[in-house]
Backbone as numpy.savetxt, mean C-alpha at the origin, in Angstrom:
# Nx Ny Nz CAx CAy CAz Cx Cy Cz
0.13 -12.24 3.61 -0.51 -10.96 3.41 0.55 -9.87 3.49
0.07 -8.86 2.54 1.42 -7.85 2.55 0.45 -6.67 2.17
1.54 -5.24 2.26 1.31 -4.06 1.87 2.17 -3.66 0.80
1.53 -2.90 -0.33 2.32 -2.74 -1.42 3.67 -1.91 -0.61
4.36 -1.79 -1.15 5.51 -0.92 -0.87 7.18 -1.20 -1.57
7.99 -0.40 -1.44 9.08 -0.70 -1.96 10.32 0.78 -2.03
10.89 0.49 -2.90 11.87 1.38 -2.89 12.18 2.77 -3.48
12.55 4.03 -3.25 12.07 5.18 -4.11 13.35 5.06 -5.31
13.01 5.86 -6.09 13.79 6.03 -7.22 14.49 7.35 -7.08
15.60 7.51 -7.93 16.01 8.71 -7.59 15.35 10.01 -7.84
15.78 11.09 -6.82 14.76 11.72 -6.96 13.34 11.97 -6.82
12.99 10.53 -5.69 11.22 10.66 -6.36 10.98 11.11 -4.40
10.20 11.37 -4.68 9.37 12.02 -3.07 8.37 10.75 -3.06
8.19 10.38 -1.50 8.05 9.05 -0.86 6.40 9.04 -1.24
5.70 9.89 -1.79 4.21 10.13 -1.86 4.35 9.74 -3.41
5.17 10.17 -4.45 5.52 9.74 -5.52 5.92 8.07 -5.92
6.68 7.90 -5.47 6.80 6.29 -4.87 6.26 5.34 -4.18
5.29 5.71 -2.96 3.94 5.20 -2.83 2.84 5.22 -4.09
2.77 6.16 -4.68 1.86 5.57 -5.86 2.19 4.75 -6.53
3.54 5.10 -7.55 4.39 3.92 -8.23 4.52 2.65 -8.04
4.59 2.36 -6.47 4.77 1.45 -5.97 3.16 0.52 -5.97
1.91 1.54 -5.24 0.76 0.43 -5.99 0.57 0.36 -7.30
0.79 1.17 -8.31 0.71 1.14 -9.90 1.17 -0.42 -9.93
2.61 -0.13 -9.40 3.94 -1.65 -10.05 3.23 -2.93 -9.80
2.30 -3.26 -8.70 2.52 -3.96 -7.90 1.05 -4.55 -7.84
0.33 -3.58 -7.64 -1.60 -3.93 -8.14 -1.91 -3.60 -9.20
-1.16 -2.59 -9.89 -2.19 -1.97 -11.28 -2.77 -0.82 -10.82
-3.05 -0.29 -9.63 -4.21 0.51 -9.37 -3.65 1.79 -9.34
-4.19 2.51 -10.23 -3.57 4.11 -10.27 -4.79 5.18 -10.31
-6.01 4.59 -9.67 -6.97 5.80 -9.66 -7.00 5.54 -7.86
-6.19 6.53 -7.54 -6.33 6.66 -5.38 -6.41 8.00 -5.15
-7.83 8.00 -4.22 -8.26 9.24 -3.81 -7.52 9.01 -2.14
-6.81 10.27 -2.22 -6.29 10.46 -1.10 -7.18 11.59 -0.23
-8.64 11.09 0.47 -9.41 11.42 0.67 -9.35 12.43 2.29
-8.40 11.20 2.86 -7.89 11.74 4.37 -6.69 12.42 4.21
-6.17 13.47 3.06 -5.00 14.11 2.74 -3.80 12.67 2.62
-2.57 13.63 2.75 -1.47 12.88 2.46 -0.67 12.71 3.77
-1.20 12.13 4.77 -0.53 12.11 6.09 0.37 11.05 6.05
1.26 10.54 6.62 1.79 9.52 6.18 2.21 8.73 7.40
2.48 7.54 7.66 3.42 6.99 8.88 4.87 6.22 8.62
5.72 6.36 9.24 7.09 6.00 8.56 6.98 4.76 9.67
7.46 3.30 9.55 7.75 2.21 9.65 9.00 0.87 9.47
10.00 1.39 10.34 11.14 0.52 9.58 11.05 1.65 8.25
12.13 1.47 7.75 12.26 2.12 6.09 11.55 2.57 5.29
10.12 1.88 5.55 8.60 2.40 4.62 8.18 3.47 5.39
7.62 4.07 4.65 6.34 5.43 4.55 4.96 5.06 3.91
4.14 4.79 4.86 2.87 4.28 4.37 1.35 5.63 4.41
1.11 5.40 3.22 -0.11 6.80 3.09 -1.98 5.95 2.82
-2.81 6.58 3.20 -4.10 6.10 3.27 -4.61 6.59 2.29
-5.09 5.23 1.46 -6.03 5.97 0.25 -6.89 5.46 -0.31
-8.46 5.70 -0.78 -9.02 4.55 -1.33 -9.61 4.76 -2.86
-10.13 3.19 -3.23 -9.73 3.38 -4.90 -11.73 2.50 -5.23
-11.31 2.47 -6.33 -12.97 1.72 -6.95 -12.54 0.64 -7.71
-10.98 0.57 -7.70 -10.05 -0.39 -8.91 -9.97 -1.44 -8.12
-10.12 -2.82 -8.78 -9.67 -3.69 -8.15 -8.53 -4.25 -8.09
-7.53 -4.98 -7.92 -6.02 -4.93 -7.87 -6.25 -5.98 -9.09
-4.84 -5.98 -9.69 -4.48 -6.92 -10.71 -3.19 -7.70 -10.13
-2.79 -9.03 -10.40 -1.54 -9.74 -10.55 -0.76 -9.61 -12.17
0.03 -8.39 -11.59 1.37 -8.15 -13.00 2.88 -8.56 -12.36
3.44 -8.66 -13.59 4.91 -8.52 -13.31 5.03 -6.96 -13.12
6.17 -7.14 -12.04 6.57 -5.47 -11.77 7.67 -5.68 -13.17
7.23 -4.19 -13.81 7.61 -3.60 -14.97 9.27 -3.54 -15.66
10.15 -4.11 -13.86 11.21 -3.78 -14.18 12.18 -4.84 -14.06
11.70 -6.01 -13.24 12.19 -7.05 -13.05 11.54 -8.14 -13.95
10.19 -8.03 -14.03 9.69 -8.89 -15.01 9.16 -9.98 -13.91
9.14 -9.78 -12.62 8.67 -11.13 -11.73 7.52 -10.30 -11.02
6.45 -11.91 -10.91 5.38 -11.33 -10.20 6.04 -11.42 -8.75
5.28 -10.24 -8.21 5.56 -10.21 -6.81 4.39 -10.81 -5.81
3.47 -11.11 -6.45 2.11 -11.64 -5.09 1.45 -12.45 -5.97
1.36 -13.26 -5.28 0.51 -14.83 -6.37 -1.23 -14.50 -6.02
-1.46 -13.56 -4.90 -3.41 -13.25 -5.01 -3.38 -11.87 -3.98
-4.55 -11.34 -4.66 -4.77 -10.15 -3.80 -6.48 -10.14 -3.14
-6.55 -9.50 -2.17 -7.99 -9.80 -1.30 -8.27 -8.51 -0.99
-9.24 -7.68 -0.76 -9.31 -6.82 -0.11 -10.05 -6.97 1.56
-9.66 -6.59 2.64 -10.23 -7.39 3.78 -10.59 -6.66 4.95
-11.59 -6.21 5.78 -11.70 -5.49 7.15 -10.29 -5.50 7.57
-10.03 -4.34 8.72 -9.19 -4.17 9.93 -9.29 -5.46 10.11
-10.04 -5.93 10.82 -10.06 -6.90 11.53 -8.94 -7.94 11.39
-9.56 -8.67 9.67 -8.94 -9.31 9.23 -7.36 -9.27 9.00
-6.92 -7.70 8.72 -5.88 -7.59 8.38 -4.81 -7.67 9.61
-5.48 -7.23 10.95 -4.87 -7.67 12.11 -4.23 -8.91 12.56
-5.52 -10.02 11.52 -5.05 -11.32 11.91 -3.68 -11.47 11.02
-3.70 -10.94 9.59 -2.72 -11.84 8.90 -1.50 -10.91 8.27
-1.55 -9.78 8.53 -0.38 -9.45 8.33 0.98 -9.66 9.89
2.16 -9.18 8.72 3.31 -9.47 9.96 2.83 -8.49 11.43
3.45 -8.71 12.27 3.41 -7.79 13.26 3.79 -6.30 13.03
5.23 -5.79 11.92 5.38 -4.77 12.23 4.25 -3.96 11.23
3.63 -4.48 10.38 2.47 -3.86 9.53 1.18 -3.73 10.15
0.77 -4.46 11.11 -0.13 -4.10 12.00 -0.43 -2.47 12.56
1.13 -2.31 12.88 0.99 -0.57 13.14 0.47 0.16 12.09
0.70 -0.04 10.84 0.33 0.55 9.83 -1.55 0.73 9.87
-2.08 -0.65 9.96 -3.27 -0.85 9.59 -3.72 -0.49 11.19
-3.43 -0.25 12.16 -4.48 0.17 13.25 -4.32 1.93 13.24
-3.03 2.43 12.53 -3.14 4.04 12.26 -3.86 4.19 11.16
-4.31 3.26 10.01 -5.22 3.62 9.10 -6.84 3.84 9.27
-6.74 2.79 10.65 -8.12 2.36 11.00 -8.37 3.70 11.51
-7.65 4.25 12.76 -8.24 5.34 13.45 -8.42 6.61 12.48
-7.55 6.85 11.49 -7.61 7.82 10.65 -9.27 7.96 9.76
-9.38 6.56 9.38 -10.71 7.04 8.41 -12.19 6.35 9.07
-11.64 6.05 10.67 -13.25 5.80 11.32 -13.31 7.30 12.55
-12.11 8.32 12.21 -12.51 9.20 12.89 -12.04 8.83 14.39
């Protein structure tokens, strides 16, 4: 289990590159950034909260030509507690508190 993410381009602002980065990676380019653009920085990533009506796709990223994730799920906190790495956990328990208030 993973979180989209990756590397900025030149020039691009990390909110710019968080989108790009789910575009590349799910397909999904309709995200309502409903809880604003707050963000949490993580090791090297900058992760932002947003939700969509799109369901993810498996593409090659556009620039390498390799798929990067062989399946995508969408899944409770809960779940995501169980199966992501440890340091992404932080990510998903600051998302949790953000949009249950």
């Amino acid at each position: 289990y993973d979180l989209p993410k990756g590397h900025l381009n030149f020039g691009e602002k990390p909110l710019e590159g968080a989108i790009r980065e789910t575009s590349e990676e799910t397909g999904i380019t309709d995200l309502d950034f409903r809880w604003g653009t707050k963000s949490i920085i993580l090791s090297t990533c900058q992760f932002y909260i947003a939700a969509t009506k799109q369901d993810p796709q498996i593409i090659q990223n556009p620039k390498t030509k390799v798929f990067e994730h062989d399946d995508f799920e969408w899944v409770p906190f809960e779940k995501a507690h169980e199966k992501l790495e440890h340091w992404l956990k932080l990510a998903i328990l600051w998302a949790e508190q953000i949009t249950k208030g």
